[in-house]
C-alpha positions as CSV (number, residue, x, y, z in Angstrom):
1,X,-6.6,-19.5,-14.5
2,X,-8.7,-17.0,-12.4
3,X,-8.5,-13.3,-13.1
4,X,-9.2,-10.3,-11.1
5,X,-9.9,-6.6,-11.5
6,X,-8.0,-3.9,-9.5
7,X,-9.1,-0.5,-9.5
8,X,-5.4,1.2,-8.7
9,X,-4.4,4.8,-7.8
10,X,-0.6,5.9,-7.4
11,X,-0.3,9.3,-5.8
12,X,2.3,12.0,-6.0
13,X,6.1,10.6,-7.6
14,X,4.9,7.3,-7.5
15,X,2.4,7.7,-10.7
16,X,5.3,7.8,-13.0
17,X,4.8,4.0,-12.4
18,X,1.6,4.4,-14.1
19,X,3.0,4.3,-17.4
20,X,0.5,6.1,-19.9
21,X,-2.1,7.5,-17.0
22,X,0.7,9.4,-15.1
23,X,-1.4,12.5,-15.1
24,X,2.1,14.0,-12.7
25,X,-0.1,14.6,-9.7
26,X,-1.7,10.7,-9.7
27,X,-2.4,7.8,-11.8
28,X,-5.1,5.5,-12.8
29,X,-5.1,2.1,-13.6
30,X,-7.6,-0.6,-14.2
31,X,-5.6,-4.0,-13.8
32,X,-6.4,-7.7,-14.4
33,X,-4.2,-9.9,-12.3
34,X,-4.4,-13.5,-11.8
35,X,-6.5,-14.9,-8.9
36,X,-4.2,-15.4,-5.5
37,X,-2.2,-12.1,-6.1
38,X,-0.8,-10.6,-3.4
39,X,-0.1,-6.8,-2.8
40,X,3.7,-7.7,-2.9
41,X,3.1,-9.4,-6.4
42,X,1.3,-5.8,-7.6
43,X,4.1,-3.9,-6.2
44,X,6.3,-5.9,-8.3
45,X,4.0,-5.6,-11.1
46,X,4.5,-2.0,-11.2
47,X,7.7,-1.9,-10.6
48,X,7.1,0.5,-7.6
49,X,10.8,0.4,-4.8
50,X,10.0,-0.3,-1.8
51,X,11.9,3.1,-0.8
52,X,9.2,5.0,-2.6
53,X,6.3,3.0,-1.6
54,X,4.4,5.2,1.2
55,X,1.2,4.2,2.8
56,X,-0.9,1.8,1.2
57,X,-4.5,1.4,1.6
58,X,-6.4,-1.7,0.3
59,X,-10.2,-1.5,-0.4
60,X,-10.0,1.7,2.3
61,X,-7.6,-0.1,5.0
62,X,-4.0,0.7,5.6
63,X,-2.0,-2.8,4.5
64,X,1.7,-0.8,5.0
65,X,3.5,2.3,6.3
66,X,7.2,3.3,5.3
67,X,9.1,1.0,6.6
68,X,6.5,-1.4,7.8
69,X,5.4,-4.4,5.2
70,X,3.4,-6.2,7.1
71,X,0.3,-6.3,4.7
72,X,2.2,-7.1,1.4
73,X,0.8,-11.0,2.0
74,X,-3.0,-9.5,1.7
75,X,-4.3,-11.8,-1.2
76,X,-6.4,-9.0,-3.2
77,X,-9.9,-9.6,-3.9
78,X,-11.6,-8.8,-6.9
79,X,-12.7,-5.1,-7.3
80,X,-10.2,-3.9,-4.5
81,X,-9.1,-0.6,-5.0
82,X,-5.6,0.0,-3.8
83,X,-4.1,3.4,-2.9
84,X,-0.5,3.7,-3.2
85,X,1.3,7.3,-2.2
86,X,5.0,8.0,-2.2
87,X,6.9,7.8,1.0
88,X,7.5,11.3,1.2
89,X,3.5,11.9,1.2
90,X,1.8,13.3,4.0
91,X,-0.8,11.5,5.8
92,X,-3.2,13.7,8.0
93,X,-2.4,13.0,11.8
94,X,-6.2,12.9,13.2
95,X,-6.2,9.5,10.6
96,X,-3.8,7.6,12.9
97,X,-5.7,6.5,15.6
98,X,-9.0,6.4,14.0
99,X,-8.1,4.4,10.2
100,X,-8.8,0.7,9.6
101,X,-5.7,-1.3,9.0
102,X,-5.4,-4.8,7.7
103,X,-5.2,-7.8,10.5
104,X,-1.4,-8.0,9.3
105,X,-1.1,-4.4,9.9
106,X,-2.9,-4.2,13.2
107,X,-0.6,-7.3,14.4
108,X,2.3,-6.2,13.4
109,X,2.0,-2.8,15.1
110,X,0.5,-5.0,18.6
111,X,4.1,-6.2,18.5
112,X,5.8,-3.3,18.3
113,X,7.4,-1.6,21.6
114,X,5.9,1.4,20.8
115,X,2.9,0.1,19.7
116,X,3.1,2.0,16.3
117,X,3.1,5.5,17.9
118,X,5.9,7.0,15.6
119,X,6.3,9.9,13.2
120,X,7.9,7.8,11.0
121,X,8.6,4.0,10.8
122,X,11.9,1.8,9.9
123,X,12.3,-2.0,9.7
124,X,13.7,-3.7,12.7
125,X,15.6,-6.2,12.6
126,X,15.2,-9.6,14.4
């Protein structure tokens, strides 16, 4: 089977997940995965809760807020670099509006009734 390379950085609590490279402020990792992994399968990989898991950024665009999984179906490519930061991590304001997002990202947030325009972001339910 197919392989790919994932250049991965866990930031803040989260990089205790990084096993040996938890430098305490972040983590490293260079990870082979097979071919047709998702960012759900990685998540799992590591081990990371989905309570912790803050924003995600995949090869520069957000794939998932707090709350929000919409991008954990992204198939990652090879040489994506994936940026995961704890939940209770900040994320600059002037970025909202102005930060690419994954297609699943961008649709889920067309759906919403506020049309993603929140501090902070919980699942609704069906």
């Amino acid at each position: 089977m197919a392989s790919i390379h994932l250049d991965i950085w866990l930031y803040g609590p989260v990089a205790r997940y990084g096993g040996a490279e938890d430098q305490g402020s972040h983590a490293h990792l260079n990870l082979t995965m097979p071919e047709g992994t998702t960012l759900e399968d990685l998540l799992n990989h590591l081990g990371i809760p989905s309570e912790e898991r803050g924003i995600v950024f995949v090869s520069g665009a957000v794939a998932a807020f707090p709350g929000l999984d919409a991008g954990l179906d992204v198939v990652l490519k090879d040489g994506d670099r994936v940026g995961i930061f704890h939940s209770r991590s900040m994320w600059p304001f002037q970025y909202r509006f102005g930060a690419a997002m994954t297609p699943q990202l961008q649709e889920a947030l067309r759906r919403r009734e506020d049309g993603g325009i929140r501090h902070a972001y919980r699942s609704v339910q069906p």
